[in-house]
C-alpha positions in Angstrom: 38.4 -2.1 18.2 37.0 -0.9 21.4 33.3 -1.1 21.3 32.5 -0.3 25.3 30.7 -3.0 26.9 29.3 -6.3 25.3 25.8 -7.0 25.7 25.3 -10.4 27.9 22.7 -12.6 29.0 21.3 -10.4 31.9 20.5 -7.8 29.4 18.7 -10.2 27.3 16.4 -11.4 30.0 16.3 -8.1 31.5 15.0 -7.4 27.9 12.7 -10.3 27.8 10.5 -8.9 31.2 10.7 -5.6 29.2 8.9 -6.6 26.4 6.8 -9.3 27.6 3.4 -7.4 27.7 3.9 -6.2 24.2 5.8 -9.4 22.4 4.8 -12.9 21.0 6.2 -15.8 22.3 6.5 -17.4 18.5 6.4 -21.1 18.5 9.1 -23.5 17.5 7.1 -25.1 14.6 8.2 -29.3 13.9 6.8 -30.6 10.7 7.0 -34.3 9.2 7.2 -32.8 5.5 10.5 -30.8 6.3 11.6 -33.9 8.7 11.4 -35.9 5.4 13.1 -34.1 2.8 16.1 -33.2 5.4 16.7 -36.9 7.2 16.6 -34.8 10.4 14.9 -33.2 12.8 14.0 -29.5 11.9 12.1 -27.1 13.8 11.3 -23.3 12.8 11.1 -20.5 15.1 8.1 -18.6 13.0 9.0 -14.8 13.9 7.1 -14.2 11.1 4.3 -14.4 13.7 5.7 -12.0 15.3 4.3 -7.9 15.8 4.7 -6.2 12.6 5.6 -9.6 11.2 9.1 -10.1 12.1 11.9 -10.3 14.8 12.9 -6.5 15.1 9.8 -5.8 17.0 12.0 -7.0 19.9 14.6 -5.1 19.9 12.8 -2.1 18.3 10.9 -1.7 21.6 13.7 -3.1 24.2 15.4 0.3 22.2 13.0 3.0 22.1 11.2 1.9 25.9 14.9 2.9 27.6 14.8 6.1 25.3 14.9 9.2 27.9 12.3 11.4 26.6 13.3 14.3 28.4 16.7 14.5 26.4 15.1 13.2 23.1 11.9 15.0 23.1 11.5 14.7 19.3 11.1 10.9 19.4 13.3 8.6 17.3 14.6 8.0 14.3 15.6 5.0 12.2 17.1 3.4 8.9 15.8 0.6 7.6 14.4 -1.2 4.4 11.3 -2.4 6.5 10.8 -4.6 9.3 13.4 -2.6 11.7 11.4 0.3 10.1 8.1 -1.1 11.5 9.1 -2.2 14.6 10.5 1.2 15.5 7.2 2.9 14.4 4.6 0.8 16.1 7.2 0.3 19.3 7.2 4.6 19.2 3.9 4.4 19.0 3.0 2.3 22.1 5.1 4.3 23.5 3.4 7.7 23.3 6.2 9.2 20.8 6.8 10.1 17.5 9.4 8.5 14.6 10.8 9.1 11.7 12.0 6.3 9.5 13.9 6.6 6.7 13.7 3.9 4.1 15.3 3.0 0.1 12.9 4.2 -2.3 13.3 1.0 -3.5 12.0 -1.0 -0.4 8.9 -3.0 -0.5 6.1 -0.8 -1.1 4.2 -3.1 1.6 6.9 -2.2 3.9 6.6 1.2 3.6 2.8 1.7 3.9 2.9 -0.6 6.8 5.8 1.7 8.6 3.5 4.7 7.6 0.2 2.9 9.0 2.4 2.1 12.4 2.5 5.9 13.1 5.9 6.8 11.2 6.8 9.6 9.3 8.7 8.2 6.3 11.5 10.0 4.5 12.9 8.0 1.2 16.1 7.8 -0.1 18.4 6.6 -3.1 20.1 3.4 -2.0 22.7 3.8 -4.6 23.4 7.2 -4.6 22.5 9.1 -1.2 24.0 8.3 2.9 20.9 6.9 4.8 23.0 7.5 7.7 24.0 11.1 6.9 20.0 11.9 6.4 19.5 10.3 10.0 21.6 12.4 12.0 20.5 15.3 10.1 17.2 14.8 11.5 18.0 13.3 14.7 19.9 16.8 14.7 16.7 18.9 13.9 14.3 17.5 15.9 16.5 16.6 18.8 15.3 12.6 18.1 17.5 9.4 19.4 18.7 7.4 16.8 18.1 3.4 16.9 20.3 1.3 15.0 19.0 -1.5 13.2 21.5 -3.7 14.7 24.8 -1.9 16.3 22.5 -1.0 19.8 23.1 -3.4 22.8 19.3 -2.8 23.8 18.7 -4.0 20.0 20.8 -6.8 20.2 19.3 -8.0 23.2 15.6 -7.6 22.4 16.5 -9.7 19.7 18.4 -12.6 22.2 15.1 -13.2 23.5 13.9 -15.1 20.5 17.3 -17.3 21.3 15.6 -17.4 25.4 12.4 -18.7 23.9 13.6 -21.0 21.2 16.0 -23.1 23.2 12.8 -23.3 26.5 10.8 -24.5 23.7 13.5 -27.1 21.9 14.4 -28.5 26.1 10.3 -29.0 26.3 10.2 -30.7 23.1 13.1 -33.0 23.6 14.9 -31.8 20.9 18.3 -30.3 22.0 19.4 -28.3 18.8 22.9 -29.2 17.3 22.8 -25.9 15.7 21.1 -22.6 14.6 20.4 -20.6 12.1 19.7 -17.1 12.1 19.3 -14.8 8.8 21.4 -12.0 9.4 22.1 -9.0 7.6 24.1 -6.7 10.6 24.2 -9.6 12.7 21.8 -8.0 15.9 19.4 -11.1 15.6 22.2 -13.7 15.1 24.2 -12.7 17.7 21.6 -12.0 19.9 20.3 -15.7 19.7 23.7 -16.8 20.3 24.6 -15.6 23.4 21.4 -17.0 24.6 21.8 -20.3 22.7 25.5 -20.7 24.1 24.3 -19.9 27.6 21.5 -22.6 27.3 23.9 -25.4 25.7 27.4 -24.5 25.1 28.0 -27.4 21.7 25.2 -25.6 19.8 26.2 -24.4 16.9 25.4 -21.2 15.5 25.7 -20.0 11.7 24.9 -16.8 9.7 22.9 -17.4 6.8 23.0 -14.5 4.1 22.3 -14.3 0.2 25.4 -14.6 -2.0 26.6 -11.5 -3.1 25.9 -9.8 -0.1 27.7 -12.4 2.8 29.8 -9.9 4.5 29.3 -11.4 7.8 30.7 -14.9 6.5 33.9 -13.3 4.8 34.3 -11.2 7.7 34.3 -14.2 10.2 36.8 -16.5 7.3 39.3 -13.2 7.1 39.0 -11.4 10.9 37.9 -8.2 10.1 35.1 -6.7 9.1 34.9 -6.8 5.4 32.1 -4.5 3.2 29.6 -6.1 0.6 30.3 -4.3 -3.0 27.5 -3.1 -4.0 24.4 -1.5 -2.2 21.7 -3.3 -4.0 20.7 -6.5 -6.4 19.4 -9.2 -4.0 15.8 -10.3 -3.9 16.3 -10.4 0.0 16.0 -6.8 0.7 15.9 -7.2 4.6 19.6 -8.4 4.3 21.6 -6.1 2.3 23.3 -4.5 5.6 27.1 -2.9 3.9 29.1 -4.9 6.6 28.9 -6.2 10.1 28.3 -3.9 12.7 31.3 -2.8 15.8 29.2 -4.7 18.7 27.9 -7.3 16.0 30.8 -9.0 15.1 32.6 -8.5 18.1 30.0 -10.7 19.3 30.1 -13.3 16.5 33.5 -13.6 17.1 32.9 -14.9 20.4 29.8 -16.9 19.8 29.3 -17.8 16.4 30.5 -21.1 14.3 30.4 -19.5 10.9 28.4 -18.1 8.0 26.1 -20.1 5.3 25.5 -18.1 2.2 22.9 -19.3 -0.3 21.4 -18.0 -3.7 17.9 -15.8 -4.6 16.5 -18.9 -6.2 17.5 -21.3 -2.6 15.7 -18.3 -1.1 12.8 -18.5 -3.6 12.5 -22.1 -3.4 12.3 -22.2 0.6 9.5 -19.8 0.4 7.6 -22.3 -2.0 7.9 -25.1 0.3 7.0 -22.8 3.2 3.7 -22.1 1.4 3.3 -25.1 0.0 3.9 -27.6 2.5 4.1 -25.8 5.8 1.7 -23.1 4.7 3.6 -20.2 6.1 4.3 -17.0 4.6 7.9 -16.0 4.3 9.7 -12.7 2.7 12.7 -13.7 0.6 15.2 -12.6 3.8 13.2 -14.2 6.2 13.4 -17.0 4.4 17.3 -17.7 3.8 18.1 -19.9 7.1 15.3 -22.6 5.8 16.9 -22.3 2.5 20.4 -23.4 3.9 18.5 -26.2 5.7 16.8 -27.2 1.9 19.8 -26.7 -0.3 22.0 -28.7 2.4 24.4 -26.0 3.3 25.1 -28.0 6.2 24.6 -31.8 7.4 21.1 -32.6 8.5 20.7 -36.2 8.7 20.2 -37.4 12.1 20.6 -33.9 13.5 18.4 -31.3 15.2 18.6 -28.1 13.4 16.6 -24.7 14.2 16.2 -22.4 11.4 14.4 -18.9 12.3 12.2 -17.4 9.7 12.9 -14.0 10.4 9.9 -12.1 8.5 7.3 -12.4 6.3 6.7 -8.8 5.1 6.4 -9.5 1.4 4.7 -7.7 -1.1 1.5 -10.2 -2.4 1.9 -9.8 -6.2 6.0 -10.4 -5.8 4.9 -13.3 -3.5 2.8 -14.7 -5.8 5.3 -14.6 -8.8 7.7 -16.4 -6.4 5.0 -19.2 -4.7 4.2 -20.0 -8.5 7.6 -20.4 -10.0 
């Protein structure tokens, strides 16, 4: 598989001076309720404080800042089910350009007004039955637009490492070395993105993919070698993580610098967003929500250990949230 060169830690802090005047530095939340119930010491990197509400503004505007305008003078273009949707609208925005996202008819109807409200031009598709990619390039085609992956780009990947820069600066301050991280991960640009920073801060921290069962193609892919394809397209609650396998660059990466993969069910991932509301008083979409659930449902040992768990997003529509928050 030869997938050019990998992105490293230069590029993400190249990345993080990039998109410091636009970015939040999220905080690395510690709460005694989740210390309790876990026997350890758990903190939460809240990207769902993040622009647009989650992690892929970072790499959305590390992207589409580098984009060469005079070769791409019809903007961008993206796929997405709606956060890298948003943060490729309101990142081509800032940036004086136009976008096009193309979304599942299906998605979030939150997520797709917000992509449209960011500046976007949205084009819908059938998840089960039509190519989201084939639609991109047609348009990318037309309009002579660059195309930004949600998660196979190197400037994606590493927009998204910052969050790994920020989070292990913030655990050293805190005194709280983490003995491992994890990252909700669909494609794998956020989760391999915080690993290469995380291993370049402290080479025994862990790192771990969290997906929903069913749709855990980056665990089987690290177990077997190879990149393996979920089987169907659709039929998880967590919408933002339904990616159909691991991307080239992504799990070239994980290979290198990631433990393993935690999978966990759409009522782990319903329950995690109760306790965020209920005891931390966060808001948390069902994807953004899996790594706490893997923390909750004890995918892995917690007692006596420091674990980070990101909460990727929190773009969730309000009357599906509050079916969820209220059991």
């Amino acid at each position: 598989m030869a997938v050019g060169r990998l992105p490293d830690l230069a590029d993400i802090e190249a990345a993080r001076e990039r998109i410091k005047p636009y970015a939040v530095v999220t905080p690395l939340i510690e709460h005694p309720a989740l210390n309790a119930v876990t026997g350890g010491r758990v903190l939460l990197k809240a990207e769902t404080l993040q622009r647009v509400g989650a992690f892929k503004f970072r790499g959305a505007f590390n992207a589409v800042s580098q984009i060469d305008r005079a070769r791409y003078p019809g903007g961008v273009v993206a796929c997405s089910s709606g956060n890298h949707a948003q943060g490729v609208a309101h990142s081509a925005t800032l940036c004086g350009m136009a976008s096009v996202i193309v979304m599942p008819s299906d998605a979030p109807k939150l997520k797709i007004s917000r992509t449209r409200a960011f500046g976007a031009e949205v084009v819908l598709y059938n998840r089960a039955t039509e190519d989201r990619d084939a639609i991109a390039r047609k348009i990318c085609d037309e309009r002579k637009a660059a195309f930004v992956h949600p998660f196979d780009d190197p400037h994606v990947i590493a927009g998204q490492g910052t969050a790994g820069l920020e989070l292990m600066a913030q655990a050293k301050a805190m005194g709280a070395m983490p003995d491992a991280v994890l990252a909700c991960c669909s494609g794998g640009g956020l989760t391999t993105g915080v690993a290469i920073a995380v291993k370049a801060a402290n080479a025994k921290t862990e790192v771990f993919t969290v997906e929903p069962a069913g749709f855990d193609e980056f665990q089987r892919s690290l177990v077997s070698g190879k990149r393996e394809r979920n089987p169907t397209a659709s039929g998880s609650i967590c919408d933002a993580l339904l990616s159909p396998m691991p991307g080239e660059i992504t799990f070239a990466l994980a290979q290198k610098f990631v433990t393993g993969g935690l999978v966990v069910t759409d009522e782990e991932a319903r329950a995690a967003m109760r306790f965020a509301f209920l005891e931390l008083k966060l808001v948390v979409e069902p994807g953004g929500a899996v790594a706490l659930a893997a923390v909750l449902a004890g995918k892995l040992p917690t007692k006596g250990r420091t674990i980070v768990a990101l909460l990727s997003g929190g773009n969730v529509d309000p009357a599906d949230y509050a079916q969820i928050i209220t059991g």
